[in-house]
Each structure stands twice: as C-alpha cells, then as structure tokens.
C-alpha positions in Angstrom: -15.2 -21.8 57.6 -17.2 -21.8 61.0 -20.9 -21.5 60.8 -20.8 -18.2 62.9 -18.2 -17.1 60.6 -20.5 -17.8 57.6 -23.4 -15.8 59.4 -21.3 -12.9 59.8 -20.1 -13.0 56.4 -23.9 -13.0 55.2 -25.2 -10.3 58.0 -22.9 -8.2 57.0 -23.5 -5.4 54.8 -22.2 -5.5 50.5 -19.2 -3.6 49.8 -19.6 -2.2 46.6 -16.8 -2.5 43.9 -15.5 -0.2 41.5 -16.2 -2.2 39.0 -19.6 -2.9 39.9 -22.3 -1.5 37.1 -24.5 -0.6 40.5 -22.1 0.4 42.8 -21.1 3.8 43.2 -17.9 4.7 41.0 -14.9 5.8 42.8 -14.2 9.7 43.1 -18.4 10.1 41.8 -20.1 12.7 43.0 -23.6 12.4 44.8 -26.4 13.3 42.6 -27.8 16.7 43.9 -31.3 18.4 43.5 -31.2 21.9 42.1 -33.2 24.8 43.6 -35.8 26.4 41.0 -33.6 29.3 40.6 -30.5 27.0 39.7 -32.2 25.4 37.3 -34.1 28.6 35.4 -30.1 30.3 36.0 -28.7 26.4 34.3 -31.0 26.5 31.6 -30.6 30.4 31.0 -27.3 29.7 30.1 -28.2 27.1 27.4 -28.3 28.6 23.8 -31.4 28.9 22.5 -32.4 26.3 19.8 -34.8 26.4 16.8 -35.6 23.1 15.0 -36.7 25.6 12.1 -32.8 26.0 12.1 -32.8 22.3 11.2 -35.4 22.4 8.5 -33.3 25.2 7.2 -30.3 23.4 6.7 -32.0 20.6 5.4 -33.9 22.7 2.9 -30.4 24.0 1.9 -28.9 20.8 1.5 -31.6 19.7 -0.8 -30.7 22.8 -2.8 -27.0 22.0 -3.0 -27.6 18.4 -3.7 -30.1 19.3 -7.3 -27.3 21.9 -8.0 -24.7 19.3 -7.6 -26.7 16.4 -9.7 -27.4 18.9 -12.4 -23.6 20.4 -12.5 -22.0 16.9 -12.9 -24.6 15.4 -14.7 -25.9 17.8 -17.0 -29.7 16.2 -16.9 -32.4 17.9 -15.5 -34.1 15.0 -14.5 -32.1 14.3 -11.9 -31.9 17.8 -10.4 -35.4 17.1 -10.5 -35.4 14.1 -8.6 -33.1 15.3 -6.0 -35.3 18.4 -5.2 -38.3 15.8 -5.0 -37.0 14.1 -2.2 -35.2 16.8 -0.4 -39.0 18.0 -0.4 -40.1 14.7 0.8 -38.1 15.3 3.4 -38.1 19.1 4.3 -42.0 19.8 3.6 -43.0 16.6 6.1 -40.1 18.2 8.9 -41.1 22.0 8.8 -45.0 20.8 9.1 -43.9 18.9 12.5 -41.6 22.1 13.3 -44.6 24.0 13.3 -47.1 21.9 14.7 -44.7 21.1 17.9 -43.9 25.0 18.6 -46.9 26.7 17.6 -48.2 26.2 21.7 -47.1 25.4 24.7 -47.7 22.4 26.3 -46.9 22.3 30.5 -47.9 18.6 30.9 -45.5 15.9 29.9 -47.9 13.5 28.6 -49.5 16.0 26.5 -45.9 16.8 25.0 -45.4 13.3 24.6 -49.0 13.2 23.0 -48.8 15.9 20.6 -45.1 15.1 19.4 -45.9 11.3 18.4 -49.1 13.2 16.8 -47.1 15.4 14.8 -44.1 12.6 14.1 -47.0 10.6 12.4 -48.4 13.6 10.5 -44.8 13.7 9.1 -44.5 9.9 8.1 -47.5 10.0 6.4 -46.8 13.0 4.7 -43.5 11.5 3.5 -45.0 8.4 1.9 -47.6 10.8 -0.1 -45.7 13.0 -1.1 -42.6 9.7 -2.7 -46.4 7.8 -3.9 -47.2 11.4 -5.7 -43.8 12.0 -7.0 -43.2 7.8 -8.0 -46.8 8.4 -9.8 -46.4 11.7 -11.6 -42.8 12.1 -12.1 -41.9 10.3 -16.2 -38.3 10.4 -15.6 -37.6 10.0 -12.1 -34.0 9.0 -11.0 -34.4 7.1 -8.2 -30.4 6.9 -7.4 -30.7 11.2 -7.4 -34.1 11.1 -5.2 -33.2 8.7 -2.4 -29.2 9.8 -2.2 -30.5 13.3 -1.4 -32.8 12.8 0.9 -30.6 10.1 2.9 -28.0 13.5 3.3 -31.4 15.8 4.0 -32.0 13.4 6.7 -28.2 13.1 7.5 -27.9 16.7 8.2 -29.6 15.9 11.4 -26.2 15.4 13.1 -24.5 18.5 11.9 -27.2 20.4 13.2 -26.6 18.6 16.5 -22.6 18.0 16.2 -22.7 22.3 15.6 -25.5 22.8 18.5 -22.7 21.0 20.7 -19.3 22.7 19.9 -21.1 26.2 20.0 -22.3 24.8 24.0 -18.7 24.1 24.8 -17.4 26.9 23.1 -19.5 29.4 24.8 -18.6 27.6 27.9 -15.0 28.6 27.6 -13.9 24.8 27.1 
C-alpha cells in the first residue's frame, strides 16, 4: 500500500459495524428528548405502585410459611421460628416503607441520602431483632427461621414479576 493511500485510509472517518458494542445498531432508533408534557402523559400511564404492597405480601408469606411448618410438622416451635424471621424480615422493610414515603424529596441526592439512610436503619434492625430472637427464643429452629425469611425476601420478585405483566397487560401486549 502507497503511503498516500495509508493517509487516506487514516484521515478518513470510522465506519461503525453492526457488531460493534459502540456503534450504532442497525435499524436503532435515535434517542429522543421528551417534552414535560410527554413525560407527565408517559408516566401517567404507569400503574401506580406501593412498596407497602410488598411488605404485604411478604407479611403474608411469613404467615403461610408458620402455617405450613406447623401443618406438616406438628411442633410449635417451628411455626414459631418461621414467624420470627418473617418478622425479621417484614418489621425492618415496612419501617424503610415508611420512612422513604412519608415525604417528598425533589433533590436526587437527598433521595439517594435518605434511602441509604433508611436501607441502614433496616439492616440494623434485622440483626437486632435475629440477636433478640437467637437470645430469647429456647427452642429456636433455625432450618424453620432462616427458610422463611429467604422466601419473605424472595417474594421480592413476584412482587416485581406481577408489577410487570399487569404493565404489559394494561398496555394491550
């Protein structure tokens, strides 16, 4: 190859590839800025979401799970257990439920702020209440406690899985 042709291979401008990660893809739209009224009209037709819904669900898991641990194993103690960590895990969540919607906040970093505020509230809530229940509880199954609040905290995704279809549902798809 020449040395002009080398120069005109270098001046010239990169062709972006399909499968290039930071090239445009083929048939992609252009991003475009929505007006203030498209996005309040957007977001108006979002359904409205509660995370008290998710503490509810959780709470009711909890529920199920003792009812379940009692009905096949016929020992209180673990029905016990079970409802001591679905409260580990329900009490700690409706306290950050509360504390994150009881105001307002315009600013991002405030939101940002007050949520990792409220997320460590709830992990240190957690471990006191699992220390007060390990210490006070004689016969604590620890197989019941832990398996129901791994599902309490599982329900997460149901919640979200549920939010989801009942978007796309609503949406005609």
């Amino acid at each position: 190859m020449s040395p002009e042709n080398l120069r005109a291979r270098d001046n010239a401008a990169p062709q972006a590839r399909p499968d290039d990660a930071w090239g445009d893809e083929v048939g992609e739209e252009p991003f475009k800025v929505l007006s203030r009224e498209e996005a309040q009209s957007l977001r108006a037709g979002w359904p409205k979401w509660s995370p008290w819904r998710l503490v509810m669900v959780q709470a009711l898991a909890g529920v199920v799970m003792a009812a379940l641990w009692w009905l096949f194993t016929q020992e209180s103690s673990k029905a016990w257990s079970a409802l001591c960590g679905a409260i580990a895990v329900v009490v700690p969540n409706g306290l950050m439920a509360w504390g994150a919607t009881r105001r307002t906040v315009t600013d991002a970093g405030a939101a940002l702020l007050s949520m990792m505020f409220w997320e460590s509230v709830k992990i240190l809530l957690a471990i006191a209440i699992l220390v007060v229940v390990a210490k006070r509880v004689a016969d604590l199954s620890w197989l019941a406690m832990l398996v129901t609040m791994i599902l309490c905290l599982k329900v997460n995704w149901l919640v979200l899985l549920t939010r989801g279809r009942s978007t796309s549902i609503s949406d005609g798809n």
